[in-house]
GUKE-441893 format. One line per 2 residues: number of its first residue (from 1); their letters; for each residue x, z, y of N, C-alpha, C. Coordinates in nm, 3 decimals, decimal comma, always signed. Atoms other than C-alpha are relative to their C-alpha. Layout:
% residues N
NUM) A) X:Z:Y:X:Z:Y:X:Z:Y ~ ...
//
This chain:
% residues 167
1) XX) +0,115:+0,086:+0,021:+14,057:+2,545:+19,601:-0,001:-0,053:-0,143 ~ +0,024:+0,024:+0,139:+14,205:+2,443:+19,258:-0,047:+0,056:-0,084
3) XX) +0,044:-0,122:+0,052:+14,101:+2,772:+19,118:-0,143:+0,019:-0,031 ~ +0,131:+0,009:+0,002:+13,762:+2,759:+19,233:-0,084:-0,120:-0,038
5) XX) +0,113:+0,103:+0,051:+13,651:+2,431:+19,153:+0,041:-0,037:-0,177 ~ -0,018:-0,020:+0,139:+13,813:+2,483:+18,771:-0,117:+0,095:-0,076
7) XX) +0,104:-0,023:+0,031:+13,570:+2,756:+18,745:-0,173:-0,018:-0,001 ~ +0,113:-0,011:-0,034:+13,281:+2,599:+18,830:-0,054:-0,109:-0,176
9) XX) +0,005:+0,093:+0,131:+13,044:+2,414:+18,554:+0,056:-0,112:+0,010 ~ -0,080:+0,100:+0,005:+13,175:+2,131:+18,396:-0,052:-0,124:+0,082
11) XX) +0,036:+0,107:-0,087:+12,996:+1,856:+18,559:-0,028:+0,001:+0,094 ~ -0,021:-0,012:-0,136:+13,034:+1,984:+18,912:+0,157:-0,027:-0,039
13) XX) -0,178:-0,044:+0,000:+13,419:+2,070:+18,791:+0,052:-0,148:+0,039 ~ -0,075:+0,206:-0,038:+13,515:+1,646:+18,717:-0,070:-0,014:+0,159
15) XX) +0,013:+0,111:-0,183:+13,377:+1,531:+19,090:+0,070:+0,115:+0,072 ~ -0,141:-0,108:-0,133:+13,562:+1,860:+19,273:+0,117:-0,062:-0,047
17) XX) -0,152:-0,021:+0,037:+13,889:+1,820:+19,085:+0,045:-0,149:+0,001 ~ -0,010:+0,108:-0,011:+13,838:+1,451:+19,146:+0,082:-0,058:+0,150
19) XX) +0,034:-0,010:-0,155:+13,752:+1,491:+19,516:+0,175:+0,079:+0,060 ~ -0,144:-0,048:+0,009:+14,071:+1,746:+19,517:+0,134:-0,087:-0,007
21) XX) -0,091:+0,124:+0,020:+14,320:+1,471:+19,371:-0,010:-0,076:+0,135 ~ -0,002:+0,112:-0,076:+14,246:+1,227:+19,612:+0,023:+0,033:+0,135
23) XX) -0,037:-0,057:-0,101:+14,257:+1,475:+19,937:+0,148:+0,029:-0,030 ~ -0,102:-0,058:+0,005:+14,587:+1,625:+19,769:+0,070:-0,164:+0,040
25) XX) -0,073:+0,087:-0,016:+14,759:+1,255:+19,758:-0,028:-0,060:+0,134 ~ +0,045:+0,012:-0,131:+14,574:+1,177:+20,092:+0,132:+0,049:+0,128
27) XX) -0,058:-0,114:-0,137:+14,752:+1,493:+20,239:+0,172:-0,055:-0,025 ~ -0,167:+0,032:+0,063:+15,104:+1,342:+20,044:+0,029:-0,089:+0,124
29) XX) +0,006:+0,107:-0,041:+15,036:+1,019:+20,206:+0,058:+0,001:+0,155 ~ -0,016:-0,058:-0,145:+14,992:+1,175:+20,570:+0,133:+0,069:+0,047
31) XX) -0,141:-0,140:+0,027:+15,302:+1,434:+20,513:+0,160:-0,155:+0,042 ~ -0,138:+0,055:-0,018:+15,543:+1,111:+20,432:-0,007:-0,118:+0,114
33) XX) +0,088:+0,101:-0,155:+15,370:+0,884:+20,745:+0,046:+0,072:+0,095 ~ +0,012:-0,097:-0,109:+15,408:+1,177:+20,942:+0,229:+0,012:+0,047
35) XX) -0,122:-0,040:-0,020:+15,782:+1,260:+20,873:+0,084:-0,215:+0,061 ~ -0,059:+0,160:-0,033:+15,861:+0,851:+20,872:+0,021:-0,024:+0,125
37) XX) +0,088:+0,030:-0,141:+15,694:+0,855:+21,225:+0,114:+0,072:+0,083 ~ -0,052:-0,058:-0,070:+15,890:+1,128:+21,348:+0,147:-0,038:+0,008
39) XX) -0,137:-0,019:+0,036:+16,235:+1,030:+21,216:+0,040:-0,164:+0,084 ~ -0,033:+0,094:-0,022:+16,173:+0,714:+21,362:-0,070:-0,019:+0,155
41) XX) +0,066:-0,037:-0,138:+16,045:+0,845:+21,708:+0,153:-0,027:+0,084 ~ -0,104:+0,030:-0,087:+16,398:+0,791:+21,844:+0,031:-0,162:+0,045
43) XX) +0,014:+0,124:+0,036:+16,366:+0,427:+21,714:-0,079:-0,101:+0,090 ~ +0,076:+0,067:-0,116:+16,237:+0,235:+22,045:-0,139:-0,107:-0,082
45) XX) +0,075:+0,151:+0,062:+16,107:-0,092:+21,809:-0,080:+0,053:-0,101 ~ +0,124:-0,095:+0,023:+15,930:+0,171:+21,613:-0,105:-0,014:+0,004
47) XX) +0,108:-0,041:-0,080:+15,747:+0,274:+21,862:-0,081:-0,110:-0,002 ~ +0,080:+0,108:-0,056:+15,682:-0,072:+21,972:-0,093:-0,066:-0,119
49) XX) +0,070:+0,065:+0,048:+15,559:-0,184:+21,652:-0,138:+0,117:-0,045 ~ +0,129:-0,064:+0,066:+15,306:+0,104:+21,590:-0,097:-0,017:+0,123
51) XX) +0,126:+0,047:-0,100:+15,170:+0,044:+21,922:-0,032:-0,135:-0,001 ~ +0,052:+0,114:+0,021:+15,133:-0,285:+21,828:-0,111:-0,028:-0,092
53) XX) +0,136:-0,026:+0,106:+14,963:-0,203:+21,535:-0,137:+0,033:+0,038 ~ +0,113:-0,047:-0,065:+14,759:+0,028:+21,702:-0,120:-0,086:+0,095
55) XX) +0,112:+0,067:-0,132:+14,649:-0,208:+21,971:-0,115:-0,130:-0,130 ~ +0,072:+0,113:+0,082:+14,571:-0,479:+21,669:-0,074:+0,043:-0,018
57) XX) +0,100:-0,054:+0,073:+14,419:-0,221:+21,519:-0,199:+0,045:+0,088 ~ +0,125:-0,024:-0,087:+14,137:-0,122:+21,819:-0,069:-0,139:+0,024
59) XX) +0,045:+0,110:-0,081:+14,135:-0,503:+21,917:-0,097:-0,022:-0,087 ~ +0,023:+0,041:+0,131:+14,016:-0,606:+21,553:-0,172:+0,136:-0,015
61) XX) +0,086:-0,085:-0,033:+13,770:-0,273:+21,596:-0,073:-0,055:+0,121 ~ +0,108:+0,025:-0,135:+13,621:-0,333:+21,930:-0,001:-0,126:-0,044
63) XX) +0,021:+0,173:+0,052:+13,609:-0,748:+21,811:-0,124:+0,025:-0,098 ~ +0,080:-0,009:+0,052:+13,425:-0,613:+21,533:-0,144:+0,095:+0,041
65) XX) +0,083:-0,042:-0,062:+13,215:-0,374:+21,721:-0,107:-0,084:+0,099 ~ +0,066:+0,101:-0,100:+13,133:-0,641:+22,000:-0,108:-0,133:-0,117
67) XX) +0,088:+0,123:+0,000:+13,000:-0,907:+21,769:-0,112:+0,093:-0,119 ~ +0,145:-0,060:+0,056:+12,787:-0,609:+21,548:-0,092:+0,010:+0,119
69) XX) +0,105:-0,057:-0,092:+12,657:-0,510:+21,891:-0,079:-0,132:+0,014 ~ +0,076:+0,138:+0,005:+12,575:-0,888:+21,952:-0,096:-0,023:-0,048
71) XX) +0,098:+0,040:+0,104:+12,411:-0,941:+21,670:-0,130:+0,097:-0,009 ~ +0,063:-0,089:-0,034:+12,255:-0,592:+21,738:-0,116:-0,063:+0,119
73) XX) +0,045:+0,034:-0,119:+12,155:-0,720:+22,057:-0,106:-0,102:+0,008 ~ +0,054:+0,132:+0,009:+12,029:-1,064:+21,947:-0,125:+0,029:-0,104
75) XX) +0,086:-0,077:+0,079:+11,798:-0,868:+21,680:-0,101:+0,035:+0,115 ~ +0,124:-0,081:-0,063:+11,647:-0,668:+21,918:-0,105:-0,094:+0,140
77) XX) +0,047:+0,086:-0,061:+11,570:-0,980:+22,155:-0,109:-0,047:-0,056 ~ +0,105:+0,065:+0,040:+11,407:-1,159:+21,906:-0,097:+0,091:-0,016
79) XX) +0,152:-0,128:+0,023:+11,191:-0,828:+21,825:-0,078:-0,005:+0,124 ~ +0,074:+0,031:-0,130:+11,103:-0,844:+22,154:-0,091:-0,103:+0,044
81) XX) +0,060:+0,118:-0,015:+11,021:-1,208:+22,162:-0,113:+0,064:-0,079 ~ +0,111:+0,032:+0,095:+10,793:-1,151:+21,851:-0,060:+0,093:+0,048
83) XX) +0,061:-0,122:+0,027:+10,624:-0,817:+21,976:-0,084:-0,064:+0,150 ~ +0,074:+0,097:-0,163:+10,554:-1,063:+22,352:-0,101:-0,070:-0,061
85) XX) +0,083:+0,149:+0,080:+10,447:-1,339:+22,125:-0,155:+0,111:-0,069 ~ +0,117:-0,120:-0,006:+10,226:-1,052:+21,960:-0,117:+0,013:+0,087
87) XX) +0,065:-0,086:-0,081:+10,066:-0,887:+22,258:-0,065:-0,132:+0,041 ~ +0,082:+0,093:-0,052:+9,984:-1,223:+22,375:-0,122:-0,057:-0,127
89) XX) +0,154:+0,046:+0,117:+9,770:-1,342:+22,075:-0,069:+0,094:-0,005 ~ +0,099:-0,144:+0,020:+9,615:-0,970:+22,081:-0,062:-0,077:+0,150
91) XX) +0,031:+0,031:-0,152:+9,535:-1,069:+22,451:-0,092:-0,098:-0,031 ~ +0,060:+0,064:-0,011:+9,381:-1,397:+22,398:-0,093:-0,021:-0,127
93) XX) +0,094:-0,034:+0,049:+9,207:-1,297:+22,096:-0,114:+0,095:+0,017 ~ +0,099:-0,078:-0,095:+9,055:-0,998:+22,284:-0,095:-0,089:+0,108
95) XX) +0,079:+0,036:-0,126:+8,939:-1,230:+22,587:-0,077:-0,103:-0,150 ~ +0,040:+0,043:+0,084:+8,819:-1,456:+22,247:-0,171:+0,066:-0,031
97) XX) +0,125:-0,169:+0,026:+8,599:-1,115:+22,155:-0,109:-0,005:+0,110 ~ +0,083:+0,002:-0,099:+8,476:-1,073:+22,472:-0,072:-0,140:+0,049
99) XX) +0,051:+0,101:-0,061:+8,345:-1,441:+22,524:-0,121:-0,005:-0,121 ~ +0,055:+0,042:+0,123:+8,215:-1,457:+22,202:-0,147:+0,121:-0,021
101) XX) +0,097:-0,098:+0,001:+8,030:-1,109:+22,262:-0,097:-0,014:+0,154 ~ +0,100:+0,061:-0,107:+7,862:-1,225:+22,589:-0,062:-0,092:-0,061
103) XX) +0,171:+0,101:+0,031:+7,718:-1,562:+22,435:-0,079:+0,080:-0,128 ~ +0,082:-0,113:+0,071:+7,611:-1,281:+22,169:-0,128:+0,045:+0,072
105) XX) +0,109:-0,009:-0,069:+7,441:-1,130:+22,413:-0,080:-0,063:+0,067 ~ +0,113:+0,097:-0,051:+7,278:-1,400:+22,600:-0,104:-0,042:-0,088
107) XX) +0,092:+0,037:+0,093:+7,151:-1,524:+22,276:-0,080:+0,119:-0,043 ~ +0,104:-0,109:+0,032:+6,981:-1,179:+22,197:-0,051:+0,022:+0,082
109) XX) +0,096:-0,011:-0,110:+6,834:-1,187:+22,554:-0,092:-0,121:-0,012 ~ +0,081:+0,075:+0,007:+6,677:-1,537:+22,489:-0,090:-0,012:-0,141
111) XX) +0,096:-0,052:+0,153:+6,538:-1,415:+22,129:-0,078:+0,107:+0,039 ~ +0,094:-0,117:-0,065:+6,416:-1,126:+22,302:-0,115:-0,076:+0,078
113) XX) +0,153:-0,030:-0,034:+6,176:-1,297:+22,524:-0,062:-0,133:-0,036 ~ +0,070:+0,068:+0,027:+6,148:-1,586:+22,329:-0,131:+0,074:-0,092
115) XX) +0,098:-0,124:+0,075:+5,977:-1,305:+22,101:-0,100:+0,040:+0,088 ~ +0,140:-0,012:-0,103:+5,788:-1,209:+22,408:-0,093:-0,083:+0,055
117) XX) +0,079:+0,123:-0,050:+5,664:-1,525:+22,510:-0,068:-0,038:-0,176 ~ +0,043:+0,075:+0,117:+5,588:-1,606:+22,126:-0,157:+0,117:-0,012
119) XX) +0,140:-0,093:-0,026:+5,324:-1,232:+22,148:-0,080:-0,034:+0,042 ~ +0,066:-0,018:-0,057:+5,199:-1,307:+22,417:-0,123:-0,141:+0,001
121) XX) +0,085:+0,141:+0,054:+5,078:-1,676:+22,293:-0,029:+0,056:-0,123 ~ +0,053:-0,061:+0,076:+4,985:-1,482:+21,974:-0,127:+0,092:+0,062
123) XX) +0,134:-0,118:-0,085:+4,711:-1,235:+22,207:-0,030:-0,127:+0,057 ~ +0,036:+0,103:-0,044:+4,642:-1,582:+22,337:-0,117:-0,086:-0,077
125) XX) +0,072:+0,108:+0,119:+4,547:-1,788:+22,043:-0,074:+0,148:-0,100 ~ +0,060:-0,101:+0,068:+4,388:-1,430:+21,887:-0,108:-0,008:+0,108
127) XX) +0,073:+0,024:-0,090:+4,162:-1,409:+22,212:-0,076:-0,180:-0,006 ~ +0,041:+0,166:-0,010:+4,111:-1,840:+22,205:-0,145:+0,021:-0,133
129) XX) +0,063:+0,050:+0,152:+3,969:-1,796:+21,821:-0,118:+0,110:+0,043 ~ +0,178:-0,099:-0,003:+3,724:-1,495:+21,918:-0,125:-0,095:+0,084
131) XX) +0,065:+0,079:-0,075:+3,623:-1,719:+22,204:-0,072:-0,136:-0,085 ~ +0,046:+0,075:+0,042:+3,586:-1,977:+21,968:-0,133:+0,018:-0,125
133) XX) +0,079:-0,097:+0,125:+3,426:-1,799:+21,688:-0,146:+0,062:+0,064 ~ +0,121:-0,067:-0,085:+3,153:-1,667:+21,971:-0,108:-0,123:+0,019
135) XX) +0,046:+0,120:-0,067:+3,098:-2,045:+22,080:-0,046:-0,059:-0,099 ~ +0,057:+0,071:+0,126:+3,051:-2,165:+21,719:-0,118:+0,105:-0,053
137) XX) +0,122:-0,122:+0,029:+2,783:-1,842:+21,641:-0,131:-0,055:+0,065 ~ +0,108:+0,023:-0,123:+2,588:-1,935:+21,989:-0,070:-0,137:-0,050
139) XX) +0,057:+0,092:+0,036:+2,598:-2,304:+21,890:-0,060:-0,024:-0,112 ~ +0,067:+0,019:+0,146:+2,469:-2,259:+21,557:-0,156:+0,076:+0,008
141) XX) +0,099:-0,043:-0,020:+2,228:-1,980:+21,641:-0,101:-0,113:+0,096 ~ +0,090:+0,107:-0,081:+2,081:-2,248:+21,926:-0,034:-0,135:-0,052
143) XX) +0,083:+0,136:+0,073:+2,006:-2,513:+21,687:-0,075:+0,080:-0,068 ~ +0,099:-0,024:+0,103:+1,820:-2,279:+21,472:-0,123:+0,030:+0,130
145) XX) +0,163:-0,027:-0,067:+1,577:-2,186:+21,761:-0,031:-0,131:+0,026 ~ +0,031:+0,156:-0,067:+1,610:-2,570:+21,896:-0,101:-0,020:-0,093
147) XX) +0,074:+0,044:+0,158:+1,519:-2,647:+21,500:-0,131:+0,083:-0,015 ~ +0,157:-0,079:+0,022:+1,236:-2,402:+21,501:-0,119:-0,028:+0,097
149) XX) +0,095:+0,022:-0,061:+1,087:-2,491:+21,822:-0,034:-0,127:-0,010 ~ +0,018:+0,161:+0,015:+1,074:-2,865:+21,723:-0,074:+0,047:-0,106
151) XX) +0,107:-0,034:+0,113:+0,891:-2,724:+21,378:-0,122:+0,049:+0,017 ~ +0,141:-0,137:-0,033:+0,656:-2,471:+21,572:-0,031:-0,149:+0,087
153) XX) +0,092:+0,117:-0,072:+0,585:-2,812:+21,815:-0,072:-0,092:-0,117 ~ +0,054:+0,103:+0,128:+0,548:-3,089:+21,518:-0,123:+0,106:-0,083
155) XX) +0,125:-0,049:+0,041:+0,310:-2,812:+21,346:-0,104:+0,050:+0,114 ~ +0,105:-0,025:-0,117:+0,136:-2,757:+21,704:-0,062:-0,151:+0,031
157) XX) +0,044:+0,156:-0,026:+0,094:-3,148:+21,727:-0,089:-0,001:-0,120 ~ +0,083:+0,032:+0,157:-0,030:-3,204:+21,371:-0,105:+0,096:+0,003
159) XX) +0,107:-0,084:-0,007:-0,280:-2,919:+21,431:-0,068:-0,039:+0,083 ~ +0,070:+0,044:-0,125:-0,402:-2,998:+21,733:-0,086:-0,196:-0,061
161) XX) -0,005:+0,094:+0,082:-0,415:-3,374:+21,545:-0,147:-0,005:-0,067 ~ +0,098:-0,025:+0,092:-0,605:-3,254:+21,285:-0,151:+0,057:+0,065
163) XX) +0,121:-0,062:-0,074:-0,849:-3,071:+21,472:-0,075:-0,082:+0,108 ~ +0,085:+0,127:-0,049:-0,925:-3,345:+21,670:-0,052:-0,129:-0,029
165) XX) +0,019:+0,048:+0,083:-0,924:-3,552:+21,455:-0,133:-0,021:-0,092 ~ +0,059:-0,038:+0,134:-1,181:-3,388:+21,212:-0,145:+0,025:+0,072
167) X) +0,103:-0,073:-0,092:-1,432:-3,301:+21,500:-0,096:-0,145:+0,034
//
């Protein structure tokens, strides 16, 4: 592997031969752990202290696991709360909508026939004014005959008058 990551370009080469180092002393590390372990596998108190370790070591793990999950846990509660809290203001802003779109509509049903009732007193007072307009014609035309037959009498008097008058 040293071989191949020497030939590669140079600025892949430094992070392999980096990466390399640190597995090789890794693998050192493991090698003199390993032999320690074994040489001291006869060694009862050893034993006892790597399983002691070990156990620290899971307790300290699962301890830290338990209070990420917690906190995991206590996250996803409150998301919950807020997504309840949510749905409910969607909810009572919807029934909001819907109240608000009924007195909508009521009010465009009482514009509607106030509009119809306002026509139909428009063909009302259009009909009233012809009627009136007929009644003011008649009464005007009937003073001019009234006025004429009071002129055609007063010149039937004064004639008649005169003529008897003169005789």
């Amino acid at each position: 592997m040293d071989l191949e990551a020497r030939s590669l370009q140079p600025n892949v080469k430094a992070v392999l031969l980096a990466k390399l180092r640190e597995y090789k002393s890794d693998l050192n590390n493991l090698k003199s752990e390993h032999k320690r372990l074994a040489s001291a596998n006869s060694n009862q108190a050893a034993q006892d202290d790597l399983l002691e370790s070990g156990m620290a070591d899971a307790m300290s793990v699962s301890a830290n696991q338990r209070g990420r999950l917690m906190m995991s846990t206590e996250r996803l509660n409150e998301s919950s709360d807020r997504i309840k809290e949510s749905r409910r203001t969607m909810l009572e802003t919807e029934e909001l909508g819907v109240s608000i779109l009924q007195d909508l509509h009521q009010q465009r049903q009482s514009l509607l026939h106030a509009n119809d009732t306002l026509h139909g007193v428009d063909d009302n007072i259009s009909k009233s004014k012809k009627i009136l307009t007929n009644m003011s014609r008649r009464m005007s035309r009937n003073k001019w005959i009234i006025s004429s037959i009071i002129v055609v009498l007063v010149v039937a008097i004064a004639l008649i008058l005169y003529f008897k008058l003169s005789k």
